[in-house]
C-alpha positions in Angstrom: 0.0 0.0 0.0 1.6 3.4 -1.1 1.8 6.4 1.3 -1.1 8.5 0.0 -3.6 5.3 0.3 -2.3 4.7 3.8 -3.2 8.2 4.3 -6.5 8.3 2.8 -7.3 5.5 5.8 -5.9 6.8 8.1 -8.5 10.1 8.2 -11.4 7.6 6.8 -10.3 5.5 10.0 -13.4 6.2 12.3 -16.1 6.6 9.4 -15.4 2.9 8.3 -15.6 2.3 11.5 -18.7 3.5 12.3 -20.3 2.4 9.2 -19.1 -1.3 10.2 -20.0 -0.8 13.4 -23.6 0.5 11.6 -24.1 -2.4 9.9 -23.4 -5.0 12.8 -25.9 -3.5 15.1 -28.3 -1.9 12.8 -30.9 -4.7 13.0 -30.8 -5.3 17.0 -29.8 -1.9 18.5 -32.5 1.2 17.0 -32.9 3.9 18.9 -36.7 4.4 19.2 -38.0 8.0 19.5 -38.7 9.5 22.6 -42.2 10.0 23.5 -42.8 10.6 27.2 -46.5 9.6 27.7 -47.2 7.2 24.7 -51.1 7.9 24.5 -53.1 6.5 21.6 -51.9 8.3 19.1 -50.1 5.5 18.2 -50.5 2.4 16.6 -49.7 -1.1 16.7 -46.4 -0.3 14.8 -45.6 2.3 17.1 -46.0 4.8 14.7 -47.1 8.4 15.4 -50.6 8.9 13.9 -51.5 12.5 12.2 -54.9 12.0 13.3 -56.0 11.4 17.1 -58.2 12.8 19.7 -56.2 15.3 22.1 -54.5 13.5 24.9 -54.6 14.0 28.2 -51.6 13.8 30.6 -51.3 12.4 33.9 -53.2 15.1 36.4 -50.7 14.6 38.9 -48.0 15.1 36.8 -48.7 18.3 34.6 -46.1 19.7 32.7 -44.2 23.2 31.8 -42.9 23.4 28.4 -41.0 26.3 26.8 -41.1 27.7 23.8 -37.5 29.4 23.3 -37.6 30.6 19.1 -34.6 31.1 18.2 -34.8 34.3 16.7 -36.0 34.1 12.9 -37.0 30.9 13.4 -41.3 31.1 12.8 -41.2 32.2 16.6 -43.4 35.2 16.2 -45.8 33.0 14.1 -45.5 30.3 17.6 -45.8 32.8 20.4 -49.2 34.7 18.3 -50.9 31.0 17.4 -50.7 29.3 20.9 -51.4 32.8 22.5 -55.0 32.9 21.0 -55.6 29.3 20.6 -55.0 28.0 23.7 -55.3 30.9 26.1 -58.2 29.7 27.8 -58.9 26.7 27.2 -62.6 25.4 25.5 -65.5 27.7 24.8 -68.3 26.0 24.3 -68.8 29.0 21.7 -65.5 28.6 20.3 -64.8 24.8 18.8 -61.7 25.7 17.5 -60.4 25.6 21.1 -61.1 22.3 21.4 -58.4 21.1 19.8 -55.6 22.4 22.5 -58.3 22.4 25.7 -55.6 20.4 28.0 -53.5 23.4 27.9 -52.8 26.7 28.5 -50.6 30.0 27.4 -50.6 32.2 30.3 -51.4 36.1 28.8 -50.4 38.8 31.5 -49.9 41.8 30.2 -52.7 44.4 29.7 -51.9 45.1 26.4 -52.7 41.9 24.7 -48.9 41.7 22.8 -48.4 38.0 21.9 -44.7 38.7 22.6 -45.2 39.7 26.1 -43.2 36.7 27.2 -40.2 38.9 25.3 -41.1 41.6 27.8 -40.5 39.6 30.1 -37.0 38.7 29.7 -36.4 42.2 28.9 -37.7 43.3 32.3 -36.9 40.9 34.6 -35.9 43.0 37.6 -39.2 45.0 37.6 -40.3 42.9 40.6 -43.5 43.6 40.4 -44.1 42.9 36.9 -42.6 39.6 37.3 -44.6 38.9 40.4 -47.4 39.7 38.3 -46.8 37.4 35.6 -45.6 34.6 38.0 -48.9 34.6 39.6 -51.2 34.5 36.5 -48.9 31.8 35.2 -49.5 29.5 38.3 -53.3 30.0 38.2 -52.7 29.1 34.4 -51.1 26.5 35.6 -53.4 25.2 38.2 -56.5 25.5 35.8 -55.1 23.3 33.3 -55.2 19.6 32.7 -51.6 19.4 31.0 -49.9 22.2 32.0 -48.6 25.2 30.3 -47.3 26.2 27.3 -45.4 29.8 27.2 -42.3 31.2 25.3 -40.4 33.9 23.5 -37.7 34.0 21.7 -36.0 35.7 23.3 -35.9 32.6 25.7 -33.0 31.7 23.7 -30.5 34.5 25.4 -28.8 31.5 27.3 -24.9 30.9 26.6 -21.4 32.8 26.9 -22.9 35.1 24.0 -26.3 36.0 25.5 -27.1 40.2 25.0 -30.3 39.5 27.3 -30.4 36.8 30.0 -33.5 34.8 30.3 -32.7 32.0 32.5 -33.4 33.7 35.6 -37.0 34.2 34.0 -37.3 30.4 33.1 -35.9 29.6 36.5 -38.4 31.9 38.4 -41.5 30.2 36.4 -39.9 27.0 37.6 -39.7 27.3 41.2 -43.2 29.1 41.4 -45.0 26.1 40.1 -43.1 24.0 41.5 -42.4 21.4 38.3 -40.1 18.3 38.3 -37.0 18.7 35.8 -38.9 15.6 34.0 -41.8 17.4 33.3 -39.8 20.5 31.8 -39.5 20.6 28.3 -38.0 23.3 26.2 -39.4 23.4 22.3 -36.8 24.8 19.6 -36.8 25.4 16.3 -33.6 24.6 13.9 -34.5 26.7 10.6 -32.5 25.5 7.6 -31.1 26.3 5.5 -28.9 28.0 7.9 -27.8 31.4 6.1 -31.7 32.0 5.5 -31.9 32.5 9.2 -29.0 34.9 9.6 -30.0 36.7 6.4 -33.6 37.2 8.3 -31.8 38.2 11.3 -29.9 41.3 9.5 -33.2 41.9 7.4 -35.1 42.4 11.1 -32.4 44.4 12.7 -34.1 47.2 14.5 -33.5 50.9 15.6 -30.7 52.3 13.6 -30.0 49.8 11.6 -33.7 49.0 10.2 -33.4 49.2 6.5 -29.1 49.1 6.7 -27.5 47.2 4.0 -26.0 43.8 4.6 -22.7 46.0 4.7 -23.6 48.7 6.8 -25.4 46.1 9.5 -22.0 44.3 10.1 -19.4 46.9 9.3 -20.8 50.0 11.1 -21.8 47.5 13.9 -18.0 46.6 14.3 -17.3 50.2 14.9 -19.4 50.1 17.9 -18.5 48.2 21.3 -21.9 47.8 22.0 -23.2 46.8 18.7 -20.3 44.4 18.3 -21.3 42.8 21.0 -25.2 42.6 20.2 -23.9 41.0 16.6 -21.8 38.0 18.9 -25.3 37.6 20.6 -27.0 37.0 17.1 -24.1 34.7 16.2 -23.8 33.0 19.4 -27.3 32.8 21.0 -30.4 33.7 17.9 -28.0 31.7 15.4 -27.3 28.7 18.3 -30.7 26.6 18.9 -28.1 24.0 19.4 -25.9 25.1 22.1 -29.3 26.4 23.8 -30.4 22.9 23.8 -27.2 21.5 25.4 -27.5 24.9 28.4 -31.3 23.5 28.8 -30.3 19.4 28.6 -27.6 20.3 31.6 -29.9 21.8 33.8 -31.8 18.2 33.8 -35.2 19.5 31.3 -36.1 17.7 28.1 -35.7 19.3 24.5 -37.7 18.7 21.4 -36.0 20.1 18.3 -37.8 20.7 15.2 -35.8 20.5 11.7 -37.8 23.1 10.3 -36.8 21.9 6.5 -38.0 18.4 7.5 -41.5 19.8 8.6 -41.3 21.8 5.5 -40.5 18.9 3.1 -43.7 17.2 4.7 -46.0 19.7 3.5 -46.5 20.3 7.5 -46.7 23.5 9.0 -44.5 24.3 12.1 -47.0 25.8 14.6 -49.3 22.7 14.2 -46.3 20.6 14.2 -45.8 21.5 17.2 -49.7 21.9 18.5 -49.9 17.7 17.4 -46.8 16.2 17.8 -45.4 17.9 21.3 -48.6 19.2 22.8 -50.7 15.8 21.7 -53.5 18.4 20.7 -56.6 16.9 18.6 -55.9 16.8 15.0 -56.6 15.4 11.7 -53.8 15.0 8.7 -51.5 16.5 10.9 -53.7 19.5 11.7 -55.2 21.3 15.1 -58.6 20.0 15.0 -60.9 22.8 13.1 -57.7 25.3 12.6 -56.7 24.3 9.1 -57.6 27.8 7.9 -55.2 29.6 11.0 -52.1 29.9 9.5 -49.8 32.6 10.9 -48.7 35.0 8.5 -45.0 35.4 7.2 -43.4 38.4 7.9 -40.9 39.1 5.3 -38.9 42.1 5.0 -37.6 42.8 1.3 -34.2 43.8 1.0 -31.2 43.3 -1.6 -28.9 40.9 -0.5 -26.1 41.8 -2.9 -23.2 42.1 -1.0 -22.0 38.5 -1.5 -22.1 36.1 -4.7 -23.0 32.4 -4.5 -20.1 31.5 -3.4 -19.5 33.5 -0.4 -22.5 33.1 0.5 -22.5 29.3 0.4 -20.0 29.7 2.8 -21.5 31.3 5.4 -24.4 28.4 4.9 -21.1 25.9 5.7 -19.7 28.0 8.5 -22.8 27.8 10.4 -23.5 24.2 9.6 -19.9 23.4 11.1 -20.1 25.0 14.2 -24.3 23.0 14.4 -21.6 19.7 13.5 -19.6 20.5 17.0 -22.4 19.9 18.8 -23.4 16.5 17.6 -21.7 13.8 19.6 -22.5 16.1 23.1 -26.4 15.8 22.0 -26.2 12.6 20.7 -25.6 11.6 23.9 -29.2 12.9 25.4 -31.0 11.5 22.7 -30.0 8.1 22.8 -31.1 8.2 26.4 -34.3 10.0 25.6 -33.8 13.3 27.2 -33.8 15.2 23.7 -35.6 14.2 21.1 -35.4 15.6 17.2 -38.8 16.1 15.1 -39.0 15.5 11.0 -34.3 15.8 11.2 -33.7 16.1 7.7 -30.2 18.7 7.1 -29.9 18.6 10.7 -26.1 17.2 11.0 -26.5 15.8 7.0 -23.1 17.3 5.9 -21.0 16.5 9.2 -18.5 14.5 7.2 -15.2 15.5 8.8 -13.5 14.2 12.3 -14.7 15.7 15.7 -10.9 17.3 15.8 -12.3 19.5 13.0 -15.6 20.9 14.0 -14.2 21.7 18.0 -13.1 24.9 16.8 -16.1 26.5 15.7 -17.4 25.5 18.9 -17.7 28.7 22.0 -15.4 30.4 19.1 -17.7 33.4 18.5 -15.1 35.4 17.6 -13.6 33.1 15.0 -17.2 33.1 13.2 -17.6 36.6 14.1 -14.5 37.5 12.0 -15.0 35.4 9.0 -18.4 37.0 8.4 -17.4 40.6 8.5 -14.4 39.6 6.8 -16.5 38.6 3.7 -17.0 42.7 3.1 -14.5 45.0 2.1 -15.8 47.8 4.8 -14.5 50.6 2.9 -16.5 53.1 5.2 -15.5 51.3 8.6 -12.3 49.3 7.4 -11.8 46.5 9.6 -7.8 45.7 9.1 -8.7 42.1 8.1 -7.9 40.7 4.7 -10.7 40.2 2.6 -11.7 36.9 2.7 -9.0 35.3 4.7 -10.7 34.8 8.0 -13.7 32.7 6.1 -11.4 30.5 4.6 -9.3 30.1 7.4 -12.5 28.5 9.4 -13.5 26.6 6.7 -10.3 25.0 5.9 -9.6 21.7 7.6 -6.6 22.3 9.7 -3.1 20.4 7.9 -1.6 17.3 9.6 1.7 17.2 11.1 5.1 16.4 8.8 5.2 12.7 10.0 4.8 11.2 6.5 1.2 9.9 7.0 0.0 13.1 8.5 -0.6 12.7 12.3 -2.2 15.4 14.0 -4.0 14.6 16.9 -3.2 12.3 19.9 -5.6 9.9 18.3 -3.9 10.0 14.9 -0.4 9.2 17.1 -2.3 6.1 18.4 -3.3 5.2 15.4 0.4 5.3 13.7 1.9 3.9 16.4 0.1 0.6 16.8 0.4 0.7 12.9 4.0 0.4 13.1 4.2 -1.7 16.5 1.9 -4.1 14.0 4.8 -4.1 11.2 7.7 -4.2 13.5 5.9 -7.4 14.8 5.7 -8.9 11.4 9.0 -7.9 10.5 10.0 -9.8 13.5 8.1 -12.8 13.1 9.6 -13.1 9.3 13.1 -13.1 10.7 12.9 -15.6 13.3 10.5 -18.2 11.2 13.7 -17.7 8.4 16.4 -18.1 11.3 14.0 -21.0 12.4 14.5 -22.6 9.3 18.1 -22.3 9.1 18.5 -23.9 11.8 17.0 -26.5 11.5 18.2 -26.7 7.9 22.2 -26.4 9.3 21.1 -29.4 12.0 20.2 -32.0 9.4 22.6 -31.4 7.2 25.0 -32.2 10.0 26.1 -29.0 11.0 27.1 -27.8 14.6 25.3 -25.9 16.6 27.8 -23.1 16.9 27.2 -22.4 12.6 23.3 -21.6 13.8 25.0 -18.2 14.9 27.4 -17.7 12.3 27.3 -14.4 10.0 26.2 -15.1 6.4 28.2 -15.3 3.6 28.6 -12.5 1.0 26.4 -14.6 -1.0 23.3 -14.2 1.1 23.5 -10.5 1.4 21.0 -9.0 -0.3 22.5 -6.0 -2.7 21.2 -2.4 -3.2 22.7 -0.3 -5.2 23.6 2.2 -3.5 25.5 4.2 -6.1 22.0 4.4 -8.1 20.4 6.7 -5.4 20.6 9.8 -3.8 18.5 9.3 -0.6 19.8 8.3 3.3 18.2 4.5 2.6 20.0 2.9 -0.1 18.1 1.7 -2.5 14.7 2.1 -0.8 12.9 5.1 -2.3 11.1 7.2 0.3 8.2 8.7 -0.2 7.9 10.1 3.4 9.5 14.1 1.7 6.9 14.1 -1.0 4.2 14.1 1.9 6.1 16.4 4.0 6.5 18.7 1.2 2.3 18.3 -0.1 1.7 18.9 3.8 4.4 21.8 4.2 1.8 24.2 2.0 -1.5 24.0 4.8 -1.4 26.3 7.3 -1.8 24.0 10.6 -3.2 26.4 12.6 -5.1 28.6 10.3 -7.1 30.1 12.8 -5.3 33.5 15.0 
C-alpha cells in the first residue's frame, strides 16, 4: 500500500468504523424515539398517527414546556398562534379551542402583545411585573389539565454570547410552580437552510440599523463596542438553537427540536407541528382540530442581499453548519437516552463529514465566526484591518496534519500510527525468526554444529542495493515520506489567530 492510500485511511479511520460498526448492530440496537406519555396516538407499529383525539396527561403530573424561538425561526408566528388558541382553554362558543383544551398559554400583560413573554426577559428586575406574571402563570397552571405552554424567543439569550439573559425568568416560572426537571420541556426550532436564518436576522435588525444594507449592518456594527457585542449575541445565542439545547439538557429538562426543513418537506406547518406532535393536541392529517384555515402570516422584510455572490455566500451556509456539527456527539448523547428528542431531522447534522478534531473549533469560538463573516465585506467606510476573505477560509479550511509522512495530528492519529508500526515491527520480527527457524533447522540436518546456527552469512546471502543508483539516506529504498512532508508543508496547521 503506497503512502497516499495509507493516508486516505488513516482520516477515513473512524467513518469505516462507524459504518461497520452501523451495519453490525443496525438490526438489533434502534434507537426508538422518545415520547414521554405514549397515548393512543399511536398504533400497533408504534408509529405516530396525524390523526387522534387530544390527549390528556397524567393530572398529577402536569407539565411546563418552553417555547424558546430562536430568533427568525417562525417564533413570532409560535408565540401569536398558541397565544389565542390556547389561552383559555374550550369555549363552548368557540370549537376551535377544542383542539388544545388540556393546555394553556398564560397572557399577562394588559396590552394583549403575543410577545409579552419577550417583555419579560427584557424586564426581569421589575419585581412587580414579574410577580405579576408569576402569579397568573401558576393560576394558568393550576387550571389546566396538561400544564402550560409559554415562550419567546427571546428565551434563547442563554450561553457565553447572551445580550439579554433569560434563565433567571425560566428559572423563576420554575420554582413558582413547582415542576419536576422531567416534566420540563423546552421546544426549539432549527430553521435550515442555515444562512436564511442569519440573512432574516440582518433583514429584522431594528433601531438604527432597520433598512441598513447587509454591509452597513456588520461593518458600522464593528465600529461600535456595544453593537459588536449585540452582533456576537445574534451569532452565538439567535443563530445557536443548538448550544441552547445542550445549556437546557444540563440543567436536567427535556428538549424537542424541530428540523424546520423536514417539517417543510412534509408539506407540515411548524405551529401545528408542534400543537400535534409535542402538545398531543386533537388533530386530523396532521392539523389542530378545526384550525386548518389559521395559519400565521409570514413576515418578510424585502431587502437586496447583494453584497456576497453564491459563493461567499454558500460559505456562510457551511460556517454555520460546522459550528451545528460540534455539537453533535454532546447531543447525541441525550437522545439516545431519551432526554432530547429531534422532530422530521432532515439537514440537521447531513453534511458533518469530517473528524470531531475538526468541527471543536467552531465551537464557543464566537469570535472566529464573528470575523470570518465581517471579513467577507470590504468595509470601505468602517475598514476592519482584516484581509478580505481570509478569515472565512481560514475557518473553513480543515486544519493540515503534522510532517510525519502519513500526516498525524491529533493524539488519536499518534495512536493510530503507532500501533500501525508496532503491527509491522511485529511482522517484520516474526519473518526473521520463522527464516532463522529454518536455518536452523536446515544447518542441524545437514550435519552441522550448533555453533554455525550463529554464524554471519556469507557475501552470497546479502541481499545488494545499489547504493550508487540513489541519492536518498536509505539505499536503495525510495522514500516517499518528503513528498508528503513537502504536499503537507503548503496547509497552514493552525489557520485560525
Amino acid at each position: 500500500m503506497d503512502s497516499k492510500s495509507f493516508l486516505w485511511l488513516s482520516n477515513h479511520r473512524i467513518t469505516i468504523a462507524l459504518l461497520l460498526l452501523s451495519f453490525a448492530f443496525d438490526d438489533h440496537h434502534r434507537v426508538e424515539a422518545y415520547h414521554p406519555d405514549k397515548p393512543s396516538i399511536f398504533n400497533d407499529a408504534d408509529q405516530y398517527s396525524d390523526t387522534h383525539a387530544a390527549v390528556k396527561f397524567d393530572p398529577d403530573a402536569k407539565k411546563l414546556y418552553f417555547f424558546a424561538g430562536p430568533h427568525k425561526s417562525a417564533s413570532t408566528s409560535v408565540e401569536k398562534f398558541f397565544s389565542k388558541w390556547a389561552n383559555k382553554g374550550f369555549e363552548s362558543n368557540h370549537p376551535h379551542s377544542r383542539a388544545l383544551q388540556y393546555w394553556r398559554w398564560p397572557t399577562f400583560d394588559s396590552s394583549g402583545d403575543a410577545k409579552q413573554y419577550g417583555k419579560l426577559v427584557k424586564k426581569k428586575d421589575d419585581k412587580v411585573y414579574l410577580s405579576k406574571a408569576l402569579n397568573v402563570i401558576q393560576a394558568s397552571f393550576l387550571e389546566s389539565d396538561n400544564g402550560v405552554f409559554l415562550g419567546t424567543e427571546e428565551f434563547d439569550q442563554v450561553g457565553p454570547d447572551k445580550w439579554l439573559d433569560a434563565m433567571p425568568v425560566m428559572e423563576a416560572i420554575v420554582d413558582k410552580l413547582g415542576v419536576d426537571h422531567k416534566d420540563i420541556k423546552v421546544v426549539l426550532n432549527y430553521r435550515t437552510p442555515r444562512v436564511d436564518q442569519w440573512i432574516s436576522i440582518w433583514k429584522h435588525a431594528g433601531e438604527e440599523y432597520a433598512g441598513a444594507s447587509y454591509e452597513d449592518f456588520m461593518c458600522k456594527a464593528h465600529a461600535n463596542d456595544d453593537d459588536k457585542k449585540y452582533r456576537f449575541s445574534m451569532i452565538g445565542a439567535e443563530m445557536n438553537p443548538l448550544n441552547a439545547a445542550k445549556v437546557f439538557l444540563e440543567r436536567g429538562w427535556q428538549v424537542t427540536l424541530l428540523d424546520m426543513g423536514g417539517v417543510e418537506k412534509e408539506g407540515k406547518h411548524i405551529v401545528h407541528t408542534i400543537g400535534c406532535e409535542v402538545l398531543m393536541g386533537g388533530c386530523e392529517n396532521g392539523i389542530l382540530g378545526s384550525l386548518q384555515d389559521y395559519l400565521p402570516q409570514k413576515n418578510a422584510v424585502e431587502k437586496d442581499f447583494n453584497e456576497l455572490n453564491e459563493e461567499e455566500t454558500a460559505k456562510i451556509e457551511k460556517l454555520f453548519q460546522s459550528r451545528d456539527c460540534a455539537y453533535q456527539s454532546q447531543l447525541q448523547k441525550y437522545i439516545d437516552k431519551g432526554q432530547m428528542e429531534v422532530l422530521h431531522q432532515d439537514s440537521l447534522w447531513d453534511e458533518c463529514t469530517s473528524d470531531d478534531d475538526y468541527y471543536k473549533k467552531f465551537k464557543d469560538n464566537t469570535g472566529m465566526m464573528y470575523n470570518a463573516l465581517l471579513g467577507q465585506l470590504e468595509c470601505t467606510s468602517d475598514p476592519h484591518q482584516l484581509t478580505v476573505g481570509a478569515d472565512m477560509d481560514a475557518a473553513l479550511t480543515v486544519a493540515g496534519a503534522s510532517k510525519i509522512g502519513i500526516g498525524i495530528g491529533s493524539g488519536f492519529n499518534v495512536l493510530f500510527f503507532i500501533v500501525v508500526l508496532i503491527a509491522a515491527i511485529g511482522y517484520a520480527a516474526f519473518q526473521v525468526l520463522q527464516q532463522n527457524s529454518k536455518k536452523r533447522q536446515q544447518i542441524l540436518e545437514q550435519g552441522g554444529d550448533i555453533d554455525d546456527i550463529d554464524a554471519k552469512p556469507t557475501s552470497t546471502e546479502m541481499t545488494s542495493y545499489p547504493l550508487e543508483e540513489s541519492n536518498n539516506d536509505v539505499g536503495g529504498f525510495q522514500d516517499d515520506v518528503d513528498l508528503d512532508d513537502e504536499d503537507i508543508s503548503d496547509q497552514n496547521h493552525n489557520p485560525i489567530v
